[in-house]
C-alpha positions in Angstrom: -7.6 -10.3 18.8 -4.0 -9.6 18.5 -2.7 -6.6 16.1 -1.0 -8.6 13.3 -4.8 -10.1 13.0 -6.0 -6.8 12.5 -3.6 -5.6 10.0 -4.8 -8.4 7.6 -8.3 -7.9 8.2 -8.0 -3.7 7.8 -6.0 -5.0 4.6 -9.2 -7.6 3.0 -11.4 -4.8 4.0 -9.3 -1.6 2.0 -9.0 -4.6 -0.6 -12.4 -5.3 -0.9 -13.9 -1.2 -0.5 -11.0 -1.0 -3.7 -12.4 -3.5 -5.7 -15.7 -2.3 -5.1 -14.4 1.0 -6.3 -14.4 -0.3 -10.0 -18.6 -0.3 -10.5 -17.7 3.7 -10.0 -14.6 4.1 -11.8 -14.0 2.2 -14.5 -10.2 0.3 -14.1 -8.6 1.6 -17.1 -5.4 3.2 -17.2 -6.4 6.3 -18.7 -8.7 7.0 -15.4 -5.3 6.2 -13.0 -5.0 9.7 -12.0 -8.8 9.9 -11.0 -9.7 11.2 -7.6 -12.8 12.0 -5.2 -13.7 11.3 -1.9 -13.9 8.5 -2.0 -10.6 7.6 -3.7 -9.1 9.6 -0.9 -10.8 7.9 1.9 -9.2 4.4 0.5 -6.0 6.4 0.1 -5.9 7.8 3.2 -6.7 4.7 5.2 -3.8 2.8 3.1 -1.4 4.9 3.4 -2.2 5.0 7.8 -2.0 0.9 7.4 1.2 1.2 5.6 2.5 3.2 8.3 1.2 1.2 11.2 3.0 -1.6 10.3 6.7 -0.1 8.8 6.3 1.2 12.4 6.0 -2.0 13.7 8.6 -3.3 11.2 11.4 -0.5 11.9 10.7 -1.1 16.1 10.0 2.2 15.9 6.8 4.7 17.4 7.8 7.6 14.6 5.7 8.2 11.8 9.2 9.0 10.0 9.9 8.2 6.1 13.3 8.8 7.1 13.9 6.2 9.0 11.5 3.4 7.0 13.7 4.0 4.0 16.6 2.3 5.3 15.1 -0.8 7.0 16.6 -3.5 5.2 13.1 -6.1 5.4 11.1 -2.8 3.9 13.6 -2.0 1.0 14.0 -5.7 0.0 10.9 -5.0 -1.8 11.7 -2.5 -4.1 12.2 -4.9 -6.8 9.1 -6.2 -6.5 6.7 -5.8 -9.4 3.0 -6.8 -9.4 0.5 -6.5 -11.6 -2.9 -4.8 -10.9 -5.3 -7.4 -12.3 -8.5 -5.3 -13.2 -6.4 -3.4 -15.7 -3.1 -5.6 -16.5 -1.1 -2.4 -15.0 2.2 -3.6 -13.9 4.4 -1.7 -11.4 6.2 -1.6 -8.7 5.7 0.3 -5.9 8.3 0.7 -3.6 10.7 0.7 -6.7 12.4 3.9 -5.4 13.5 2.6 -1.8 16.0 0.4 -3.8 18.1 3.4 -5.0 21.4 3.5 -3.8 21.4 7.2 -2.9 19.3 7.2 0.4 18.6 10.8 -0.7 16.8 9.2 -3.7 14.5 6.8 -1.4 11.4 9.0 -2.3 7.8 7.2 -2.7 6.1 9.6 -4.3 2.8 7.9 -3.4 3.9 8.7 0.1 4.9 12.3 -0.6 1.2 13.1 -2.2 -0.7 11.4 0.8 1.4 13.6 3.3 0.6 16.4 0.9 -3.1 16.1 0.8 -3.5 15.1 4.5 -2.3 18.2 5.1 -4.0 20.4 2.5 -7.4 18.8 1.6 -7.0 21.6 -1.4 -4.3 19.1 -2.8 -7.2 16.4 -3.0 -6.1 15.2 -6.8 -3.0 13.8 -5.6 -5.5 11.0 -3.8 -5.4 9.7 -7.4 -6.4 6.3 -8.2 -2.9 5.8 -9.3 -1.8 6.1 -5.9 -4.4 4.5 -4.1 -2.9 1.3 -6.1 0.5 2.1 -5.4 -0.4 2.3 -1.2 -2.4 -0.5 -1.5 -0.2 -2.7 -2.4 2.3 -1.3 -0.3 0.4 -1.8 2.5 -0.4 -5.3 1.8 3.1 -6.3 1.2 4.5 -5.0 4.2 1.0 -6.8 5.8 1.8 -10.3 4.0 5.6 -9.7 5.2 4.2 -9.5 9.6 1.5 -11.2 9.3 3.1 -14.3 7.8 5.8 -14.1 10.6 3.0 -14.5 13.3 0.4 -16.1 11.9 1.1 -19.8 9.8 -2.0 -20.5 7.9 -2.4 -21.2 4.2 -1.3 -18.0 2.0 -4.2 -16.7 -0.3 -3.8 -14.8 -3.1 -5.0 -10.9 -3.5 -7.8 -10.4 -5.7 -6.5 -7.2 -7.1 -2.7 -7.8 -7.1 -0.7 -10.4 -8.5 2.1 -12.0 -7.0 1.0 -10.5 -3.8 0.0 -13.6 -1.1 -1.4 -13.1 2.2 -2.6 -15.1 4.9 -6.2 -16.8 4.4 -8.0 -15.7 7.6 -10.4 -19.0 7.2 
């Protein structure tokens, strides 16, 4: 199996464990700053896809923000805005990379994983909110590699729309 196949199969499975999540938590906006366990398992594990492959993006081995924020094929997609379909919640997540001021380029998504991976005290910032926002992240940096190594027919996500990934079948 080569690694790009792996990324989009880690990304149907945090997907599908996501989806899943809504017979526990009801997909409402007024719940998006739930958080448990398992929220933070999800989180966690999308955040660690998200940097696997802006590593692989930037050519880079560091697990470094820093240098993610000004990789030109990550920032394009600051502008993009999908819409979480179990709740009609638009957003978009990497909205702050597109700010001119590099100082500026702060996901704070990524900021409260780093936080609670570090302090498991800090477990309510592995918020459903975020676990969306890394998600997605994730699977458009995912749809972004993937698609430049692997042709097959483009899917769409069950949870986000206007996000497109390889079909694995």
């Amino acid at each position: 199996m080569n690694k790009y196949y792996n990324m989009l199969r880690m990304y149907n499975m945090l997907e599908s464990d996501t989806n899943d999540l809504g017979s526990t938590i009801h997909f409402d906006k007024r719940n998006l700053a739930t958080f448990g366990i398992r929220v933070y398992n999800l989180f966690f594990m999308s955040c660690n896809l998200f940097e696997l492959v802006a590593k692989e993006i930037a050519g880079s081995d560091k697990s470094d923000m820093k240098t993610w924020k000004e990789v030109p094929v990550i920032r394009r997609y600051s502008d993009h805005e999908l819409t979480f379909l179990p709740m009609g919640y638009k957003f978009k997540p990497m909205e702050a990379l597109g700010d001119v001021d590099v100082n500026k380029r702060k996901l704070t998504w990524w900021d409260d994983y780093n936080s609670v991976k570090h302090d498991l005290t800090q477990i309510q910032k592995a918020s459903l909110r975020n676990l969306i926002y890394a998600l997605c992240s994730a699977g458009l940096l995912v749809s972004h590699v993937v698609d430049m190594e692997i042709r097959a027919i483009q899917k769409p996500s069950v949870l986000f729309d206007g996000l497109y990934l390889p079909s694995l079948r």
